[in-house]
C-alpha positions in Angstrom: 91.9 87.7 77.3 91.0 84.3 78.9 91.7 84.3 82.9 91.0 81.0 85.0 90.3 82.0 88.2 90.0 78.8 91.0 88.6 79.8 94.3 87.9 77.7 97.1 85.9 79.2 99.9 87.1 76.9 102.6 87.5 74.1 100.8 83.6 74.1 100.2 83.9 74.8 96.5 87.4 73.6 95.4 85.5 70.4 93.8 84.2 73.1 91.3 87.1 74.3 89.4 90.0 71.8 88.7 88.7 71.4 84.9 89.7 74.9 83.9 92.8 74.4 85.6 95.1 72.8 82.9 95.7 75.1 80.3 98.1 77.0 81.5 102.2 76.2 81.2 102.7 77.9 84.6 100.4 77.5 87.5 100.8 80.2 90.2 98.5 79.8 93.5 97.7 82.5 95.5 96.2 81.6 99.3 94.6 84.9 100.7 90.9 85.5 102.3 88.2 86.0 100.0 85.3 85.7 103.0 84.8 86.5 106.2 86.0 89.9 107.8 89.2 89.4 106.1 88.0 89.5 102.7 88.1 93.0 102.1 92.1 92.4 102.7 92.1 89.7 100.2 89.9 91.2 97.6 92.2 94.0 96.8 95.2 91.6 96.9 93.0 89.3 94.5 92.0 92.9 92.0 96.2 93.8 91.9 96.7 90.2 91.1 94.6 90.3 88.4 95.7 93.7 87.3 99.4 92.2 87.0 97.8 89.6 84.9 96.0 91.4 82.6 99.3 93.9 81.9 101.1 90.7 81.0 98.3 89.7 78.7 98.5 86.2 81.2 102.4 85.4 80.2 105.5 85.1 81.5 109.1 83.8 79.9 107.0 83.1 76.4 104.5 80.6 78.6 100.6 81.0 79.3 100.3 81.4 83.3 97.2 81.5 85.1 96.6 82.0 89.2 94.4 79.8 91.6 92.8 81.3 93.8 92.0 80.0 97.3 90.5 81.1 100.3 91.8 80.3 103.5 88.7 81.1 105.6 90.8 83.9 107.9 91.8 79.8 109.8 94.9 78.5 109.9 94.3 74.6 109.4 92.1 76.0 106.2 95.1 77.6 105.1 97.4 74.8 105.3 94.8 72.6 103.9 94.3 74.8 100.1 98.2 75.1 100.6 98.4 71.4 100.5 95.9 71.4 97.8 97.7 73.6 95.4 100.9 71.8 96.0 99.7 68.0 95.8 96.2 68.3 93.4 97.1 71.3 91.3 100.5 71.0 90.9 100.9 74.5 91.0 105.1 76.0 90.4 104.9 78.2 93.2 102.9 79.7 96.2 101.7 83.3 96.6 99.9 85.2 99.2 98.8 85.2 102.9 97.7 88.0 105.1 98.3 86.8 108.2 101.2 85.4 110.2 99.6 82.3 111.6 98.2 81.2 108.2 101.8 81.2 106.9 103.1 79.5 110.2 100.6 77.1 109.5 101.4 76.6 105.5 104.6 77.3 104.1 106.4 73.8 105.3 104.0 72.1 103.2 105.5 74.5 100.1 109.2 74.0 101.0 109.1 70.3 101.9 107.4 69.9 98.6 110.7 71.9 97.2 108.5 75.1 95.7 109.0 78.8 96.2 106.5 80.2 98.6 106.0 84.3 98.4 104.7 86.0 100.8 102.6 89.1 99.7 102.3 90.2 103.1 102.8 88.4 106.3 106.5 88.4 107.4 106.4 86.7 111.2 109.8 86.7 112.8 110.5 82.9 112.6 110.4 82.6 108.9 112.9 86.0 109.2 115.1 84.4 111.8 115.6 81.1 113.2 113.1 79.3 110.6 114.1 81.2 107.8 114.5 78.8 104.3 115.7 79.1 100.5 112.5 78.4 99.4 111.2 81.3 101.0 110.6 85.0 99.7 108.4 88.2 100.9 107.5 91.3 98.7 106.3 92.9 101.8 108.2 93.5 105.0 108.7 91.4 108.3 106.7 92.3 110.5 108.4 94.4 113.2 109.7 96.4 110.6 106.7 99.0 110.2 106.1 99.1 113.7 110.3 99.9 114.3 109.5 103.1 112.2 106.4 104.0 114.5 108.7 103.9 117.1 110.8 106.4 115.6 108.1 108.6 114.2 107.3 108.8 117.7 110.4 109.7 119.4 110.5 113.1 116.2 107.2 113.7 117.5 108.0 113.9 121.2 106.4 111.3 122.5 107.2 110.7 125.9 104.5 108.3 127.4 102.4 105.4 124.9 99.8 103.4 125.6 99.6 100.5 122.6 96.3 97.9 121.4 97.2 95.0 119.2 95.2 91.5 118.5 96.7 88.9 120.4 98.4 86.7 117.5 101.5 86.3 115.9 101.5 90.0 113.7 100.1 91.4 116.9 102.7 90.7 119.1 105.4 91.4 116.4 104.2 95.1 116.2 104.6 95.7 119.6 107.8 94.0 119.5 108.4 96.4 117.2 107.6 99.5 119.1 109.3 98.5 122.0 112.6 97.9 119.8 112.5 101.4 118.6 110.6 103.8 120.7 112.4 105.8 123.5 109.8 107.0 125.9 107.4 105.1 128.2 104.9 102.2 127.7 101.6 103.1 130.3 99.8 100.6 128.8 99.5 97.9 127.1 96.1 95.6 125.4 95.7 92.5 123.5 92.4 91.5 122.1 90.9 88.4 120.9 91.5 88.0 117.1 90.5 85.6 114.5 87.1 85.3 112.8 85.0 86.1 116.1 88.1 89.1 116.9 86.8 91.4 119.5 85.3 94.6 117.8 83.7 96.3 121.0 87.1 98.3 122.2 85.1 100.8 124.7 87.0 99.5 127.6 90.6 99.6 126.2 89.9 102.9 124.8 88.7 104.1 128.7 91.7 102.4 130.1 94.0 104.1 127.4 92.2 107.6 128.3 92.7 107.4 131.6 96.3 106.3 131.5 97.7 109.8 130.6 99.6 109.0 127.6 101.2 111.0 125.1 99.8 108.7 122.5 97.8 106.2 121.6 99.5 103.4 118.7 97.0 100.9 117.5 97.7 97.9 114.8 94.1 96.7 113.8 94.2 95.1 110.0 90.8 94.9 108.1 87.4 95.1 109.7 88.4 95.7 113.3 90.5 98.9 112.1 87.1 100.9 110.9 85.7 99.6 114.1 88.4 100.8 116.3 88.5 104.1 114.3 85.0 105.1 115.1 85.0 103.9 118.9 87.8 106.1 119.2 86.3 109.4 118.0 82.9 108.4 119.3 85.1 108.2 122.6 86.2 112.2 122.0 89.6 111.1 121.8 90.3 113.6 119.0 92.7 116.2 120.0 93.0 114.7 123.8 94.7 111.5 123.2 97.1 111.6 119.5 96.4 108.7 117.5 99.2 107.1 115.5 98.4 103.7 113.2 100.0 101.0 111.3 98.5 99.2 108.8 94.9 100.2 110.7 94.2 102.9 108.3 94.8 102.5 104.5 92.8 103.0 100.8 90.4 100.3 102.3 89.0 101.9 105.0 89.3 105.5 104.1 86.3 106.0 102.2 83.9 104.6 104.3 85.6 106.8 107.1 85.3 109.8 104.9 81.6 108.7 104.2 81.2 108.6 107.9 82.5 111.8 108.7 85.2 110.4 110.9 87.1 113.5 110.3 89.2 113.6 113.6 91.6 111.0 111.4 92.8 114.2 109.1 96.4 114.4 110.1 96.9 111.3 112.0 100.4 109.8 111.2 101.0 106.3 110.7 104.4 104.6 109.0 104.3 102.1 106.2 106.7 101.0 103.3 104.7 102.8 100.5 102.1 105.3 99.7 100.1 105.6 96.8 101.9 109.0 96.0 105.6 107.7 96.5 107.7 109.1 93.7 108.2 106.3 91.6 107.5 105.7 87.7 106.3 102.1 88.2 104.4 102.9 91.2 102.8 106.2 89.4 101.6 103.3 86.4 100.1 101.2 88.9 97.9 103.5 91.0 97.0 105.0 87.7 95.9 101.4 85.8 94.4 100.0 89.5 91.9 103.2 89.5 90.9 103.3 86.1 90.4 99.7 86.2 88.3 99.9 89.6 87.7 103.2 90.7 89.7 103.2 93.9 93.1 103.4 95.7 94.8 100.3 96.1 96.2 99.6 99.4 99.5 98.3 99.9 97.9 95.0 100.4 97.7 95.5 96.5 100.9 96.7 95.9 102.6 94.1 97.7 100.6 91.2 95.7 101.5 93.5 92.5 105.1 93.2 93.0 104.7 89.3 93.1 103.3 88.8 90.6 105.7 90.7 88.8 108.8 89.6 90.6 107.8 86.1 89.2 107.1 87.2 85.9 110.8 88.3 86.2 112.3 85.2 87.4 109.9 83.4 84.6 111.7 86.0 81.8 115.0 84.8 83.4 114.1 81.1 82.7 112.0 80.9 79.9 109.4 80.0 81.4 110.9 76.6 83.0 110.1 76.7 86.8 111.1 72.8 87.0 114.3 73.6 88.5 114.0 75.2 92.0 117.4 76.1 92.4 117.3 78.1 89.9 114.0 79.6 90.3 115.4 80.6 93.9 118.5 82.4 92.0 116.0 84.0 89.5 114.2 85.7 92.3 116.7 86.4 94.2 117.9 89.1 91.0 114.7 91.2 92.1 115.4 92.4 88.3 111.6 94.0 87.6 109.9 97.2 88.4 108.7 97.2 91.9 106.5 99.8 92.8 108.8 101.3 95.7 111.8 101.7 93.3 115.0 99.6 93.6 114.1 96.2 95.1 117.0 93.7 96.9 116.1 90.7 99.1 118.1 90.3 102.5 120.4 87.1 102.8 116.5 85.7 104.8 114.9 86.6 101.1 113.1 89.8 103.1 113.0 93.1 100.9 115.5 95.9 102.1 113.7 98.8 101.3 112.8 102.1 103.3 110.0 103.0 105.5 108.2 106.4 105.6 105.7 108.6 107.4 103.0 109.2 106.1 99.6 111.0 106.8 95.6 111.1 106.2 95.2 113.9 103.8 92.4 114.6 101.0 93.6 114.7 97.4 92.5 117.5 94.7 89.2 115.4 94.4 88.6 115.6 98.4 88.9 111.4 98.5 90.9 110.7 101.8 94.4 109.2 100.8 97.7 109.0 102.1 100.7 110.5 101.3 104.5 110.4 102.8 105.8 113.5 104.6 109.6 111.9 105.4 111.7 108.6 105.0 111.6 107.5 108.7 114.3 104.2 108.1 116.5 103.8 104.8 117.6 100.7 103.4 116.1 98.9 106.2 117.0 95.6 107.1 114.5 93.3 109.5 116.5 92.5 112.8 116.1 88.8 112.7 117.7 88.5 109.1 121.2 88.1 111.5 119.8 84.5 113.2 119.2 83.6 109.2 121.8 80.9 108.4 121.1 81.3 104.6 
């Protein structure tokens, strides 16, 4: 099977590529971070991508589709830039991707002014949920104070009276604690965020001394990517195992976990964290998908994967629907809005803000019967959970 693949490494490459880029009837392109401390993020999104691909033998609605890559350099005005890119050089039909909030902030006018879908595969700030929300716009993922809403409660059916919380300081940051504080009963003793972006603080020694000393009941940490693995061993290096509960979202996933295991971070074992998905949820098309993505590359995916999966294949859907024509928007919206494929968490339906309603679980660090560290659910924490903001939505 023939796969153009067009990365752009901020902007320093794009001048490569373009040639290989015509072939195809339907041009998808997919904005994520392929260098940087970010990348490892947007290398598994990029390996579920092309996993979606090569399971649709590279077509959708009868058509040949391809995906172009680009690399948004973990910066925002990068990101806008390939955005504009895509959109005005490659012509693509619609926009995939993005990790992080403030990329998407900084990108996704310059999709819907040019009157294309943009997906997000991950990010879900509050603005594009709320006040700022747009037809053009979908998310496979979640908005983001949704995870953190179901730490809240994981914490209150723990007993957890006192919390002291570390976040980066940026847009996803400040929407987890949001988060927290929406849901969780008891009392925040503290409260830290660090410097994030590609020089993010990684030294956490004074946070973690503060967050010792402040008594809590708990400590809940939201570190994505590099700084998570950082954070992890600071905090047992610290002795915080068994003296100061650790409970994590989207800090600890399949990306992380073997080099934790491999550095015998053990005090993990056990810790809780809540998330949308697991690799073990008890669904067929989920089962097919962690089964293909570790044959194909020896690994968990993380639910950065999954997410990017579903796109993919919630486009191939709306494609099916219109054979493969994505010249009329309107109708591209309404396809997508059907959700009519396979998504790896079961039944799939987009709020009136085009944000997936969908449950959220617990889920803990446990070895599997190879011994690899994995994670699996032990209870649904919210059900059919819709984000807050999809009420300030005018859609």
């Amino acid at each position: 099977m023939k796969k153009t693949i067009a990365l752009s490494a901020a902007l320093t490459c794009a001048c490569a590529l373009p040639l290989a880029a015509n072939a195809a009837d339907i041009k998808i392109g997919f904005v994520t971070t392929l260098t940087t401390g970010g990348a490892v993020i947007g290398n598994d999104m990029r390996d579920a991508v092309n996993l979606a691909v090569e399971q649709l033998d590279s077509k959708m609605g009868g058509k040949s589709f391809e995906i172009l890559f680009e690399d948004d350099g973990f910066k925002p005005e990068i990101g806008k830039q390939v955005t504009e890119k895509l959109i005005k050089e490659d012509n693509v039909d619609i926009v995939a991707g993005y990790i992080w909030s403030n990329v998407l902030m900084a990108s996704y006018k310059s999709v819907t002014r040019a009157d294309k879908v943009i997906i997000s595969a991950n990010a879900g700030p509050s603005a594009i949920a709320g006040k700022l929300c747009n037809e053009n716009f979908f998310s496979t993922s979640w908005q983001n104070n949704q995870t953190p809403m179901a730490m809240g409660e994981l914490l209150n059916a723990r007993g957890v009276k006192s919390l002291y919380m570390m976040a980066p300081n940026y847009a996803a940051g400040k929407d987890m604690v949001a988060g927290v504080e929406r849901s969780f009963k008891g009392e925040f003793v503290g409260k830290d965020l660090t410097k994030w972006g590609a020089d993010a603080q990684l030294d956490f020694s004074a946070e973690l001394a503060k967050a010792k000393a402040s008594g809590a009941d708990g400590l809940a940490v939201f570190y994505p990517g590099k700084a998570g693995g950082a954070f992890i061993q600071q905090y047992q290096q610290a002795g915080l195992n068994g003296v100061l509960p650790l409970y994590t979202i989207f800090t600890i996933d399949s990306l992380s976990l073997p080099k934790l295991q491999e550095a015998n971070m053990d005090g993990i074992v056990g810790s809780e964290m809540s998330s949308f998905w697991a690799p073990d949820l008890d669904v067929p098309a989920n089962k097919a998908f962690v089964a293909a993505f570790k044959e194909k590359y020896g690994r968990y995916p993380s639910h950065y994967g999954a997410q990017s999966y579903d796109a993919i294949n919630l486009i191939a859907s709306a494609a099916d629907a219109l054979g493969g024509d994505f010249s009329d928007t309107a109708k591209v919206r309404e396809a997508l809005k059907k959700a009519d494929f396979d998504s790896i968490r079961g039944d799939f339906e987009f709020g009136n803000n085009h944000m997936p309603i969908q449950n959220f679980y617990a889920r803990k660090i446990v070895a599997d019967e190879n011994g690899d560290w994995t994670t699996s659910i032990t209870k649904t924490v919210l059900e059919n959970h819709q984000d807050v903001f999809a009420a300030e939505c005018k859609l």
